[in-house]
Backbone atoms as SQL, in Angstrom:
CREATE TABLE atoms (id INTEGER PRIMARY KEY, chain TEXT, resi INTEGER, resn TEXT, atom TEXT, x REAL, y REAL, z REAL);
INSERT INTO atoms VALUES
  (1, 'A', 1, 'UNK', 'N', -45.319, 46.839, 38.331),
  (2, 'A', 1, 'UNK', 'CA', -44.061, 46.994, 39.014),
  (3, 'A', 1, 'UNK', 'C', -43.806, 48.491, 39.212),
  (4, 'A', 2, 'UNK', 'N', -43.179, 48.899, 40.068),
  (5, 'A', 2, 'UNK', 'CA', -42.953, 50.174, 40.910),
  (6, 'A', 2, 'UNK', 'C', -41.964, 50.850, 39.951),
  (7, 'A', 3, 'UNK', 'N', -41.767, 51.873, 39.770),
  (8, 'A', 3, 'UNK', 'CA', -40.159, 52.505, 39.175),
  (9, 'A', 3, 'UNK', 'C', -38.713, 51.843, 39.945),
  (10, 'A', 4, 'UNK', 'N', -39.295, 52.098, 41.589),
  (11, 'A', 4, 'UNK', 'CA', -37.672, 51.935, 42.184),
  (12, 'A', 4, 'UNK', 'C', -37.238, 50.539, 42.387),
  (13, 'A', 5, 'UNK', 'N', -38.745, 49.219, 42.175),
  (14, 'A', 5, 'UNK', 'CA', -38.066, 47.940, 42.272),
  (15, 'A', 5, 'UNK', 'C', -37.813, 47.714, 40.455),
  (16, 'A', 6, 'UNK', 'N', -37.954, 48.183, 39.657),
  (17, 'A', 6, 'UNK', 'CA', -37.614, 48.402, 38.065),
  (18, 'A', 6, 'UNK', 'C', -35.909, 49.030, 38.299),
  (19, 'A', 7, 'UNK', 'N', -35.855, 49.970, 39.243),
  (20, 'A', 7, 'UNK', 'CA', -34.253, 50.176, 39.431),
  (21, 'A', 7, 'UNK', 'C', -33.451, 49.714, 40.165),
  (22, 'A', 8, 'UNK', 'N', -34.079, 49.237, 40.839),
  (23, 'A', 8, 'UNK', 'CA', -33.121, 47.645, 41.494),
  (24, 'A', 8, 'UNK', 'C', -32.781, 46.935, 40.911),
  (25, 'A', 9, 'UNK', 'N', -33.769, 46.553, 39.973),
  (26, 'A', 9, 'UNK', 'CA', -33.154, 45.185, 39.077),
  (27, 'A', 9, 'UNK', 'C', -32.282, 45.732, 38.001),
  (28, 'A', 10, 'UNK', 'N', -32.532, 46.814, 37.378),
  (29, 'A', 10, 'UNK', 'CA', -31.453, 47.350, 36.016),
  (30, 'A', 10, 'UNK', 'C', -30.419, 47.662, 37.018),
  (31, 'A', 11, 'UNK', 'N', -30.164, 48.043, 37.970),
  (32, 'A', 11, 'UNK', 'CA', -28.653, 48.495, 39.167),
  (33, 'A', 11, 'UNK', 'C', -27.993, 47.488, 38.870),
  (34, 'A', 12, 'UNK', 'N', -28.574, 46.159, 39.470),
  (35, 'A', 12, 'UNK', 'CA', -28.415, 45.044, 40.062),
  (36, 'A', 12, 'UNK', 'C', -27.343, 44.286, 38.736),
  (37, 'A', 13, 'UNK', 'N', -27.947, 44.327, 37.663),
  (38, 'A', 13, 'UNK', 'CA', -27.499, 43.803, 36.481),
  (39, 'A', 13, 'UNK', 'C', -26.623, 44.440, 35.828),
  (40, 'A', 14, 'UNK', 'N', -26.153, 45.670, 36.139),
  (41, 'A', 14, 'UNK', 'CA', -25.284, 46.239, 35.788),
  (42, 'A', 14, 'UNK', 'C', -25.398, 47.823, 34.550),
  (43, 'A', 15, 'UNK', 'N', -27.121, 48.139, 34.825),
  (44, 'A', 15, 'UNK', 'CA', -26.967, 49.393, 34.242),
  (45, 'A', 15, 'UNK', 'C', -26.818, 50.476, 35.010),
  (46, 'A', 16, 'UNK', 'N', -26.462, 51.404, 34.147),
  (47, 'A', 16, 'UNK', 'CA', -26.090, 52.542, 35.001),
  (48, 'A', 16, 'UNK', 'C', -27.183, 54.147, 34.348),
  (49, 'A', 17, 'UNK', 'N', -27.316, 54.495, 35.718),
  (50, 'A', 17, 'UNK', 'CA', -28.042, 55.792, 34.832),
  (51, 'A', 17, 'UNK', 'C', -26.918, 56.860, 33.666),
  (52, 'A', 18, 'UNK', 'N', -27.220, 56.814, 32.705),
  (53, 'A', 18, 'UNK', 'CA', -26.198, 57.588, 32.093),
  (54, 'A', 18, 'UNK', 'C', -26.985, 59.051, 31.739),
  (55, 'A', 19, 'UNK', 'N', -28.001, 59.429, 31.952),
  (56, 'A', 19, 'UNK', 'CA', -28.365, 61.542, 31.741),
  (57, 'A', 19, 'UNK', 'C', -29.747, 61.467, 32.655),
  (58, 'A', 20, 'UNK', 'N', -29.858, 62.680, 32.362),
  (59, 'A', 20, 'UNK', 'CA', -31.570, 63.314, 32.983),
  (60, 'A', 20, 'UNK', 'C', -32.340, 63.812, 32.059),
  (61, 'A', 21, 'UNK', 'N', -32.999, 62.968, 31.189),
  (62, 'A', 21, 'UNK', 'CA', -34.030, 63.851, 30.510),
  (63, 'A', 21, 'UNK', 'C', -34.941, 64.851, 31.440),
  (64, 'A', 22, 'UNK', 'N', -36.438, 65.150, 30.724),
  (65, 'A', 22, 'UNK', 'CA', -36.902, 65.996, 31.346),
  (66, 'A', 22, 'UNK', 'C', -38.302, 65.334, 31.802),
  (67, 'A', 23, 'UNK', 'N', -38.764, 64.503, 31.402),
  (68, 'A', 23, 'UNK', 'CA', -39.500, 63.607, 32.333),
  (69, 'A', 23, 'UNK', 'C', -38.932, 62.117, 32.201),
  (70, 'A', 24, 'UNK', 'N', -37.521, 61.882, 31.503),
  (71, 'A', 24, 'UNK', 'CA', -37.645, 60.113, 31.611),
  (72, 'A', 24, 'UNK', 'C', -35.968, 60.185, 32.130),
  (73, 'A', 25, 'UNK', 'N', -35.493, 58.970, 32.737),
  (74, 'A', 25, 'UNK', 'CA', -34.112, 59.066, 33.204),
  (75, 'A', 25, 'UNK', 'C', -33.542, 58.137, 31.417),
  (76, 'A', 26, 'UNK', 'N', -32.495, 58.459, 31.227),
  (77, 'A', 26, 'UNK', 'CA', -32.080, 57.900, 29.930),
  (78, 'A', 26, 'UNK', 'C', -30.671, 57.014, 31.080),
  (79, 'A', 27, 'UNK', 'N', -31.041, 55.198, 30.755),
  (80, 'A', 27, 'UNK', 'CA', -30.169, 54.577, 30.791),
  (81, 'A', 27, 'UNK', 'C', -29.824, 53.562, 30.005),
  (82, 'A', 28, 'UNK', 'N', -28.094, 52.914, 30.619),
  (83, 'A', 28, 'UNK', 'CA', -27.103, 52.358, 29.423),
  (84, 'A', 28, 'UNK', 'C', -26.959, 51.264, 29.852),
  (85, 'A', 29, 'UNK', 'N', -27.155, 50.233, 29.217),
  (86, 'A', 29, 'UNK', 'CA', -26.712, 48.708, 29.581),
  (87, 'A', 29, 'UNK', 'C', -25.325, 48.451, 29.286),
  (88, 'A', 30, 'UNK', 'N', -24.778, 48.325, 30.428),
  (89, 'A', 30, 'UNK', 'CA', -23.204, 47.706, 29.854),
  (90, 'A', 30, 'UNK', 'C', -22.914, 45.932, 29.090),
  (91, 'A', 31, 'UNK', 'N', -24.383, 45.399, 29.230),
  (92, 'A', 31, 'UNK', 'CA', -24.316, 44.462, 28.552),
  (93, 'A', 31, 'UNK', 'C', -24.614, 44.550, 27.100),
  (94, 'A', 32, 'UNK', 'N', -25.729, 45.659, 26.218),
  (95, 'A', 32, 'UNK', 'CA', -26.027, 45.422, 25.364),
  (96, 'A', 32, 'UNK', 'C', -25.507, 46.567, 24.643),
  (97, 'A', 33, 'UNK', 'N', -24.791, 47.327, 25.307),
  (98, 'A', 33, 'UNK', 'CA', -24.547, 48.815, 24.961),
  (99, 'A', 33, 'UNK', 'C', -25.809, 49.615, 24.068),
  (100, 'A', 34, 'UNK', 'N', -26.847, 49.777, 24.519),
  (101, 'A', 34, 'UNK', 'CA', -28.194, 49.974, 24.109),
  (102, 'A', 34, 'UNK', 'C', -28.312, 51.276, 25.165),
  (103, 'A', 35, 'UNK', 'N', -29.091, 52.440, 25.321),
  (104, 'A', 35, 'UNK', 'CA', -29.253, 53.297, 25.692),
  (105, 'A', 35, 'UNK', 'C', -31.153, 53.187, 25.789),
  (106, 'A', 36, 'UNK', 'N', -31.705, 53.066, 26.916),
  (107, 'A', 36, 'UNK', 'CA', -33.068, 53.736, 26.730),
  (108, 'A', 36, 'UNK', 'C', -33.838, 54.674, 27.953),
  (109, 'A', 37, 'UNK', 'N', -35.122, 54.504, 27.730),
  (110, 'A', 37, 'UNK', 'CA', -35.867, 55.444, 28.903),
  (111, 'A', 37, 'UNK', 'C', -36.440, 54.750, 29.917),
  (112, 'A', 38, 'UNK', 'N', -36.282, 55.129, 30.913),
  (113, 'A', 38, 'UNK', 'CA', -37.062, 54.747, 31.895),
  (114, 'A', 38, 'UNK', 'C', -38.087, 55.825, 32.783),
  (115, 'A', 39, 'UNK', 'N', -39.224, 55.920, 32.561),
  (116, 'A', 39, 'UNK', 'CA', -39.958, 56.847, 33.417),
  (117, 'A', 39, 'UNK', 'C', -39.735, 57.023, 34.731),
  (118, 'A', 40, 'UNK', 'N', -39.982, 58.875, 34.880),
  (119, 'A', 40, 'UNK', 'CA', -38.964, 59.287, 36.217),
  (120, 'A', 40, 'UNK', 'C', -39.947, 59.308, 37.443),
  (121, 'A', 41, 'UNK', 'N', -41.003, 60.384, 37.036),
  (122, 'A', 41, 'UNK', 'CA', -42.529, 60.741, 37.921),
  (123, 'A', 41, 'UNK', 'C', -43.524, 59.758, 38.183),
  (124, 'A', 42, 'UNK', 'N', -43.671, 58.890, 37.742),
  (125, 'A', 42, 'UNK', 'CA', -44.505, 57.824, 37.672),
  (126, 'A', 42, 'UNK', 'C', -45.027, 57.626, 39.050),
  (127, 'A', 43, 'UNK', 'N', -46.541, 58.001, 39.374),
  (128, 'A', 43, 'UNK', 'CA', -46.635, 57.664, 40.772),
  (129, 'A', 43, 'UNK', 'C', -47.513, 56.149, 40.893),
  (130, 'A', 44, 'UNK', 'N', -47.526, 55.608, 39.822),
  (131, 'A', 44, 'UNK', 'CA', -48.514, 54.817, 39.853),
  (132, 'A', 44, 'UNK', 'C', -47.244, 53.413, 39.424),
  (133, 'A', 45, 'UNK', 'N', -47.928, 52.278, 39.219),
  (134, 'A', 45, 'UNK', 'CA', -47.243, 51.338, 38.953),
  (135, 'A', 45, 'UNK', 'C', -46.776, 51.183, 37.364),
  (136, 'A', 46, 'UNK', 'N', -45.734, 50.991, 36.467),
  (137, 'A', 46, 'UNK', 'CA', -45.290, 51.242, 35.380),
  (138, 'A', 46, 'UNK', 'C', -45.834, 49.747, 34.345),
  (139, 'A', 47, 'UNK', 'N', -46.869, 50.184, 33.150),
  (140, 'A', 47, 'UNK', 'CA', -47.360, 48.629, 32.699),
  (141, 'A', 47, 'UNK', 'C', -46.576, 48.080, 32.247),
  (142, 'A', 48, 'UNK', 'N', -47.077, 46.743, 32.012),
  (143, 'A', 48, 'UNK', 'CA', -45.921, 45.587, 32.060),
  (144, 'A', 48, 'UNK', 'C', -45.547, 45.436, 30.965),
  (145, 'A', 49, 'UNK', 'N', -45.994, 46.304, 29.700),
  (146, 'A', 49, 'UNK', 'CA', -45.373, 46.182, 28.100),
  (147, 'A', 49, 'UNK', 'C', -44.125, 46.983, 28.432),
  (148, 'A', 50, 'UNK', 'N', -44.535, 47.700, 28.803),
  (149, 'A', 50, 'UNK', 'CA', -43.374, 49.167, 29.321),
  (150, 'A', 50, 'UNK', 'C', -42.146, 48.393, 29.986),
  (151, 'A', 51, 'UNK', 'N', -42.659, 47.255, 30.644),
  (152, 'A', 51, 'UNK', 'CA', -41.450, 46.850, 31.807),
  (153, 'A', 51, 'UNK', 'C', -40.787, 45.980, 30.657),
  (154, 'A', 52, 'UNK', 'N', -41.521, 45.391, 30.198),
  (155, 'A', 52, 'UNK', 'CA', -40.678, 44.399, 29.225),
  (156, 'A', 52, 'UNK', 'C', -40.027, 44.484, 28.280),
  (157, 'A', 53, 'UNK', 'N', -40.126, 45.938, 27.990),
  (158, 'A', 53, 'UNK', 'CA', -39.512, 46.922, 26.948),
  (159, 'A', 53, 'UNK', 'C', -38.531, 47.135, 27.294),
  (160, 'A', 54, 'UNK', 'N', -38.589, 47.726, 28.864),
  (161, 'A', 54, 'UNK', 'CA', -37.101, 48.381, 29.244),
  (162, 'A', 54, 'UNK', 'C', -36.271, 46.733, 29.293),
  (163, 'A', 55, 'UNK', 'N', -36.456, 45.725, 29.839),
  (164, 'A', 55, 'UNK', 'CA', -35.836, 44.718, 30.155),
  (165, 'A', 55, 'UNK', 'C', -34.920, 44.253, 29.169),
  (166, 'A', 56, 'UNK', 'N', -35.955, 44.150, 27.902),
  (167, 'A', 56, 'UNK', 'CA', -35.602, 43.846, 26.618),
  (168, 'A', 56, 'UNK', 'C', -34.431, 44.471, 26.434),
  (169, 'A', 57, 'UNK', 'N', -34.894, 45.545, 26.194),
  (170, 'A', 57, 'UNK', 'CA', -33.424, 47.264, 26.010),
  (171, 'A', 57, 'UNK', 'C', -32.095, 46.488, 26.673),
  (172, 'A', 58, 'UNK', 'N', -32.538, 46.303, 28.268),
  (173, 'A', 58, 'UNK', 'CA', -31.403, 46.125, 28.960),
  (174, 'A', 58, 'UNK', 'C', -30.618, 44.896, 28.506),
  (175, 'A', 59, 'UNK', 'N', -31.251, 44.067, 27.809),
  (176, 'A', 59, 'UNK', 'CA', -30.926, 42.432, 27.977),
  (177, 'A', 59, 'UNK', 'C', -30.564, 41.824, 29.197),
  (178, 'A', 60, 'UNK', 'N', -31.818, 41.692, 29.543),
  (179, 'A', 60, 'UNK', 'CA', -32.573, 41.267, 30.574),
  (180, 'A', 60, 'UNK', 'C', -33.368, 40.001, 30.340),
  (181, 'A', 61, 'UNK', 'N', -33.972, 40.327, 29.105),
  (182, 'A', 61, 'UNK', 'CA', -35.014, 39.397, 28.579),
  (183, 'A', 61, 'UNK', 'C', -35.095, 38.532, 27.189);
């Protein structure tokens, strides 16, 4: 999965970017009130432990 369809779906559900690290965006789930990373530069596709991680974070999953 891509970074920007990974930020469609955390948008979509209701996270919000909350800072700018220095290579990862740090965001906040308003559902789980959980804070994590999401990779910023990534030109390649992001693996799917990684995706399921952030999802998890988000409660998503």
């Amino acid at each position: 999965m891509k970074i920007s369809e990974l930020i469609k779906i955390l948008k979509k559900n209701g996270c919000c970017l909350y800072r700018h690290g220095s290579n990862h965006d740090i965001w906040k789930s308003d559902f789980t009130g959980k804070e994590f990373t999401v990779p910023r530069h990534s030109q390649t596709d992001v693996p799917a432990g990684t995706v399921n991680s952030i999802l998890k974070s988000a409660g998503l999953k």
